[in-house]
N, C-alpha and C positions, 0 to 999 in steps of 0.2 A: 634149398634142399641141402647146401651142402654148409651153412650156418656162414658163409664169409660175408662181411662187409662192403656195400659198393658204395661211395661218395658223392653226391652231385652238389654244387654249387650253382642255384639259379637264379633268377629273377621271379619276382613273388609273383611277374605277371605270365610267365612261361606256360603255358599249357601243358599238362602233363604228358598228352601222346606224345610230346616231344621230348621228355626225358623217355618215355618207357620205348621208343624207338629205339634210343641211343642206348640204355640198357640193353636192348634185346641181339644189337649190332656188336656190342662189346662182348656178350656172352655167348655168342654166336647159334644163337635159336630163333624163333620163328615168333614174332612180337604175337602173334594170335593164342600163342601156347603156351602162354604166361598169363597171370592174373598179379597185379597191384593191391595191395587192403592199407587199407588204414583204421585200426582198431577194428578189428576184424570185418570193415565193411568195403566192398570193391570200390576203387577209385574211377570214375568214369577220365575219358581221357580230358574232353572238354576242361576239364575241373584245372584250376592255378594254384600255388601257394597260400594266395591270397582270399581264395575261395573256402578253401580245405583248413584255414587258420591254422597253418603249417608254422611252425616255430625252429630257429637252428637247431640241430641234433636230435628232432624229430625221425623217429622212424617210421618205414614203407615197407611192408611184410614184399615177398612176391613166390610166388609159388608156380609149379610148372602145374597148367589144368591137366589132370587126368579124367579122364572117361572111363566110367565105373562099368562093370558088366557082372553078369550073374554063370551061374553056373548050369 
C-alpha cells in the first residue's frame, strides 16, 4: 500500500508461507490480512521458488485484503 520495497533472499525450495510469515512478523500485521500475487494471480503458500519459476529480482505484489461492503 504504501509502494516500499521488501527484500528476501531464499532458497528456491523454501515454501512460500515461510517468507509471507516473516513478512507479516516484520510489518507487524496479521499474516491472514495480507494477500501475495504474482502477476496478478494469489500465490498459495504451499507454492516454492522453484514451483512459481521465480527468477532474482522477480517481483511479489502483496496487498492488505479488505472486505468490501455496500451501502
Amino acid at each position: 500500500q504504501t509502494g516500499e520495497e521488501t527484500f528476501f533472499k531464499i532458497k528456491r525450495s523454501t515454501k512460500m508461507s515461510k517468507v509471507f510469515a516473516t513478512y507479516a512478523g516484520r510489518k507487524g500485521v496479521q499474516e491472514g490480512s495480507i494477500r501475495f500475487l504474482l502477476d496478478g494471480e494469489r500465490i498459495p503458500g504451499d507454492a516454492t521458488p522453484k514451483t512459481l519459476e521465480l527468477e532474482d529480482q522477480d517481483q511479489i505484489d502483496c496487498m492488505l485484503e479488505q472486505t468490501g461492503g455496500s451501502f
